[in-house]
C-alpha positions in Angstrom: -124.1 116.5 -193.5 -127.6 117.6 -195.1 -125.5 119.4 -198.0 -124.0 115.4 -198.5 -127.1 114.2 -198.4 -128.3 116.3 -201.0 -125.8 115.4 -202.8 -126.5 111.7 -202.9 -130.2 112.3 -203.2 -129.9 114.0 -206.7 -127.4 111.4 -207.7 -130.2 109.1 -207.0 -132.6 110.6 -208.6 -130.2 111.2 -211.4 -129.4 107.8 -211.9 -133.5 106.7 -211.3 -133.7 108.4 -214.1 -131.1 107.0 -216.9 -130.7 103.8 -215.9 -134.3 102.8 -217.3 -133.1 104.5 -220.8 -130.1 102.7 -220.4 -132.1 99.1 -219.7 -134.5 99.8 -222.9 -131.8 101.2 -224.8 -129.5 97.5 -224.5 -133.5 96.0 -224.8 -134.0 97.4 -228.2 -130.5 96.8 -229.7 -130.6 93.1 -228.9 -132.8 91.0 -231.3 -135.9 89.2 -229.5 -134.1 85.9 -231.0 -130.8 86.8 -230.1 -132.1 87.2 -226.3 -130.4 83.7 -225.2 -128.1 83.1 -227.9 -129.9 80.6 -229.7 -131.4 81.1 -233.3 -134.7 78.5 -233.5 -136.6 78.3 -236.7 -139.3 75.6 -237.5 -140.6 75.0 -240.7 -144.2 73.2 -241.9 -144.2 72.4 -245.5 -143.0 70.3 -247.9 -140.0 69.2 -249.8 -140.1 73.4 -250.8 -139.3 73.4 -246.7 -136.9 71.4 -247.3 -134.8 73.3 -249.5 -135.3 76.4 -247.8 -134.1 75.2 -244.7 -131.4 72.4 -246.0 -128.3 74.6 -246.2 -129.1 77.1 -243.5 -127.3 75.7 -240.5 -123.8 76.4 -242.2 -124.8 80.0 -243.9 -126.3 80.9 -240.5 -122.3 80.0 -239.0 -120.6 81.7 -241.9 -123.1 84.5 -241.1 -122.2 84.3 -237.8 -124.6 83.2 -235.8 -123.0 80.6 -233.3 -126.2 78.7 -232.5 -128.7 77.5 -234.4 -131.6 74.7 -233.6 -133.5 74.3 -237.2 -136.4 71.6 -237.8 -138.9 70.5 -240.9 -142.0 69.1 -240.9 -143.0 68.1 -244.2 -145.5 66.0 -246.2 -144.2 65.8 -249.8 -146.5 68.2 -251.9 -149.1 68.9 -249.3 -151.3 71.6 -249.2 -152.2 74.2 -246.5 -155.4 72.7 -245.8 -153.7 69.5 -245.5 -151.2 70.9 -242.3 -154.3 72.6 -240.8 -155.9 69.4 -240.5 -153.2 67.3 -238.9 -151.9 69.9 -236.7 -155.2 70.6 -235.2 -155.3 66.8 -234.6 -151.6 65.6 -233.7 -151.5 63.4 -237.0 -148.1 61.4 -237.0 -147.5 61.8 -240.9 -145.0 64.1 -241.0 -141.5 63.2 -241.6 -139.4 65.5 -239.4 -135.8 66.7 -240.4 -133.6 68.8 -236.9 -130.6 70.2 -236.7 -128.7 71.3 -233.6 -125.2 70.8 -234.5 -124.9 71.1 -238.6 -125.8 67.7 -239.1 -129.7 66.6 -239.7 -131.5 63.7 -238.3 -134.5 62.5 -239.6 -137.6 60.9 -238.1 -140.4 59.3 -239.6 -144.2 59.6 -238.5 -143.8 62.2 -236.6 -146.3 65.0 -235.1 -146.4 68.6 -234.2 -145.8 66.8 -230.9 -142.0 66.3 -231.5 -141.8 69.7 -231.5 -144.1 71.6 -229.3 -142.0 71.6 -226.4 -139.1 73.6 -227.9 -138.6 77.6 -228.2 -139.0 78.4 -231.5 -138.5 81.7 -232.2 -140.1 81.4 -236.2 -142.1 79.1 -237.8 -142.6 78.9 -241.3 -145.7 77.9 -243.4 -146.4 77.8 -247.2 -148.7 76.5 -250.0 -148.2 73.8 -252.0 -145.9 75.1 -255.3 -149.1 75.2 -257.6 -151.8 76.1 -255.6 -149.0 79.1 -254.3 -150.0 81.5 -257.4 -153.4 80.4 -257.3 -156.0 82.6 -255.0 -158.7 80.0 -255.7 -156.8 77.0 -254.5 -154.7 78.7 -251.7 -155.6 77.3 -248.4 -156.9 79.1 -245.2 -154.0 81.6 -244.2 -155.5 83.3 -241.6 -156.8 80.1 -239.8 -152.8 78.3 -240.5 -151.3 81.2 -238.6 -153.9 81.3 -235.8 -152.9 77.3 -234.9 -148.9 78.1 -235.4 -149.6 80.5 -232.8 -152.0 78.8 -230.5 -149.0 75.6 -230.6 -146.1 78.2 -230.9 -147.1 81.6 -228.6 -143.6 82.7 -228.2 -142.7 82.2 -232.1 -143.3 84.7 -234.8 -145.5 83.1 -237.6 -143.8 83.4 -241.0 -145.3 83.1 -245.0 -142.2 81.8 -247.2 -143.2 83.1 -250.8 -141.7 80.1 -253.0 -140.2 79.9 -256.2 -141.5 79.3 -259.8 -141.2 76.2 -261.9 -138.3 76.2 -264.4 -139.3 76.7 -267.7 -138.1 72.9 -268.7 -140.6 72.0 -266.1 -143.0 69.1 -267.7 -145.9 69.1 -265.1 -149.5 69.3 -266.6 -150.3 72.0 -264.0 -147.6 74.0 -264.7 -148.7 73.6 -268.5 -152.2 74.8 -267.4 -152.1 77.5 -265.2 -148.8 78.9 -266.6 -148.0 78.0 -270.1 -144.9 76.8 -269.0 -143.5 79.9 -268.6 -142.0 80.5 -264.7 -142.3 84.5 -265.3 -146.3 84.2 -265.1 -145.8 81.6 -262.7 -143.7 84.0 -260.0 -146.1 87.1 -260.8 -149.0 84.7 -260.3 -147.3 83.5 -256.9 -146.6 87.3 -255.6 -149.8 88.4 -256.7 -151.7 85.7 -254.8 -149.5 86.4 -251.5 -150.0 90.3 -252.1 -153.9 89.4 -252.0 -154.2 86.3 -249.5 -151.0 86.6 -247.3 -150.1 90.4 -246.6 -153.7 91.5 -245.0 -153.8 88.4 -242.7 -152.8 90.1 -239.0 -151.4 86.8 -237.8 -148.3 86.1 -240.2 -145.6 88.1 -238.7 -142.9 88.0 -241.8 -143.1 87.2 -245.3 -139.9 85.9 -246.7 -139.4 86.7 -250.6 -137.6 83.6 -251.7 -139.1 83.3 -255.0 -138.0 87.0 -255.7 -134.5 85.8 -254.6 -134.6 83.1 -257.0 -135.9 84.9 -259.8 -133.4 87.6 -259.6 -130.6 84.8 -260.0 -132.0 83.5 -263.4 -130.7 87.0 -264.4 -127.7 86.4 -263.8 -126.0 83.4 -265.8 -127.2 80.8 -263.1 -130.4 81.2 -265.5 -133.4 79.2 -265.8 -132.8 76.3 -267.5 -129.4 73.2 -266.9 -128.8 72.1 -263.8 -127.2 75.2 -261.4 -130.2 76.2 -259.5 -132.5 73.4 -260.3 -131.9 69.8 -259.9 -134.6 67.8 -261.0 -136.7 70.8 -263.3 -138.3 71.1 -259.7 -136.5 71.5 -256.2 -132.9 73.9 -255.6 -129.5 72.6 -256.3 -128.3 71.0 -253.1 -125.4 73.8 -252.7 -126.3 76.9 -254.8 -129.8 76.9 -255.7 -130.2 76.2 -251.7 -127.7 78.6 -250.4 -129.5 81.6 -252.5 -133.0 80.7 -250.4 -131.2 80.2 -247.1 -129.2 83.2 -246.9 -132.4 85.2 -247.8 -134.4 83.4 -245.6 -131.9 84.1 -242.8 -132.0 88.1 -243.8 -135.3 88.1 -243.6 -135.9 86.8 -239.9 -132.6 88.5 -238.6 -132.3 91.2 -240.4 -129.1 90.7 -241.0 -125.8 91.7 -244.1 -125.7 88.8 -246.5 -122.4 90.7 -247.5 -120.0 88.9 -245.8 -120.8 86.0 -247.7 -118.9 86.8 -250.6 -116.2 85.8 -248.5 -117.2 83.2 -247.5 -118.4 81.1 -250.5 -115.4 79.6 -252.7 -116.9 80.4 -256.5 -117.3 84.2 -256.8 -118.8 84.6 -259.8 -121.8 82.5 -257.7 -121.5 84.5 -254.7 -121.8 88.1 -256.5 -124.6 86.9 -258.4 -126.5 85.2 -255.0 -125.5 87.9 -252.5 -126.9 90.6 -255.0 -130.0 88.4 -255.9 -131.2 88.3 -252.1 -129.9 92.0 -251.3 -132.4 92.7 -254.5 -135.3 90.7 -252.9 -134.8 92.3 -249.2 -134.7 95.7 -251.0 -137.6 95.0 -253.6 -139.5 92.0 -252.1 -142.6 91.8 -254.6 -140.4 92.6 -257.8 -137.8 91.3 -259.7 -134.3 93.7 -259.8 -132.2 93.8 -263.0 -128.3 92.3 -262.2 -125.4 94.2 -262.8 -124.2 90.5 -263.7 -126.3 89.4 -266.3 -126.5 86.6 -268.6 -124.9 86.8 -272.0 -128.3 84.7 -273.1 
């Protein structure tokens, strides 16, 4: 009887002592996200939000992750500054884009308090296009992070780096701070997140979609015509839009983009996106040369 005992005693203690390894081993190999199935990311912007976000709900699918709850809040062209403000006061100017179920609905005059009672597990800020690669005119980072997570304590607070002008761009900003030219316009917008974004302790990721779109215009998607910019301005509504989606997507979840290259129809455009975001997750603050490059 005592030599049974014993018996069961060091199984006990045995198994006192794996299952905790065991628990924090299946801990740590499922994503904090991933924890009840759901994939929630908010973004506070502006129509740059917008086209981050617009496509994600289906790459996040083809990706496959089964559920997804996405949301905008946007002002066109505001500034930093401009959120802080009417966050901190429940301002009803936003107009406010969700998706639960791939299709988006859109209300008007909304607040942060049309969302402050959901999960999120991210929320994304970012400048205003211009004042983006400008440390003079970037807003208040540290004290934009602080309120996302003062509203949001369970998300992680996220910077999305965003993309240069196209060179065809007409804007007199664009003229004045950089020459027109959307090279010193994305160094200007990495240096400026390198210097204002990266030392604040509060912003949790930094997603390099501008690095993702500037390693497509190596590829013949270029710079200039109409395949990743619509309006000399904002992404193309499919591929200009899936390139910062997919990225975007990488960056939170750490997940393969490569599976997409099944999954888009045109594969010419799905070597050259798949490679330009597996570029900017590898090299984040620097363009990559394309083994597909333009014959330009």
């Amino acid at each position: 009887m005592k030599k049974t005992m014993k018996k069961w005693l060091a199984l006990w203690l045995i198994l006192s002592i794996l299952m905790p390894c065991v628990a924090a081993a299946d801990t740590e190999s499922v994503p904090e996200w991933a924890e009840d199935g759901v994939l929630r990311i908010l973004g506070v912007g502006n129509s740059y939000t917008e086209d981050t976000f617009w496509k994600m709900y289906e790459v996040a699918q083809a990706m496959g992750i089964e559920k997804v709850e996405l949301a905008t809040m946007v002002i066109g062209g505001s500034t930093l500054q401009r959120h802080i403000n009417y966050l901190k006061r429940g301002i009803a100017k936003y107009t406010l884009h969700r998706n639960t179920n791939g299709v988006w609905k859109t209300t008007q005059n909304a607040s942060v308090h049309d969302v402050i009672n959901t999960d999120w597990d991210f929320v994304t800020m970012q400048e205003q296009s211009i004042s983006a690669g400008l440390p003079s005119s970037i807003g208040n980072v540290e004290k934009m992070a602080a309120n996302l997570h003062e509203l949001f304590p369970r998300a992680k607070v996220v910077w999305n780096v965003t993309w240069a002008y196209p060179d065809e761009n007409d804007s007199a900003d664009f003229a004045k701070y950089f020459d027109r030219n959307n090279v010193k316009m994305y160094e200007s917008i990495i240096s400026t997140a390198q210097e204002k974004v990266v030392p604040v302790a509060g912003v949790d990721y930094i997603i390099p979609n501008g690095t993702a779109i500037q390693n497509a215009r190596q590829t013949y998607l270029g710079d200039s015509g109409d395949i990743l910019f619509r309006d000399k301005l904002h992404l193309t509504h499919e591929k200009g839009r899936i390139i910062v989606a997919m990225n975007t997507l990488a960056t939170l979840t750490g997940m393969d983009v490569t599976p997409m290259l099944d999954k888009l129809q045109d594969q010419e455009y799905a070597a050259c996106a798949v490679e330009a975001v597996i570029n900017a997750q590898k090299n984040p603050w620097q363009v990559t040369s394309s083994q597909y490059p333009s014959e330009k």
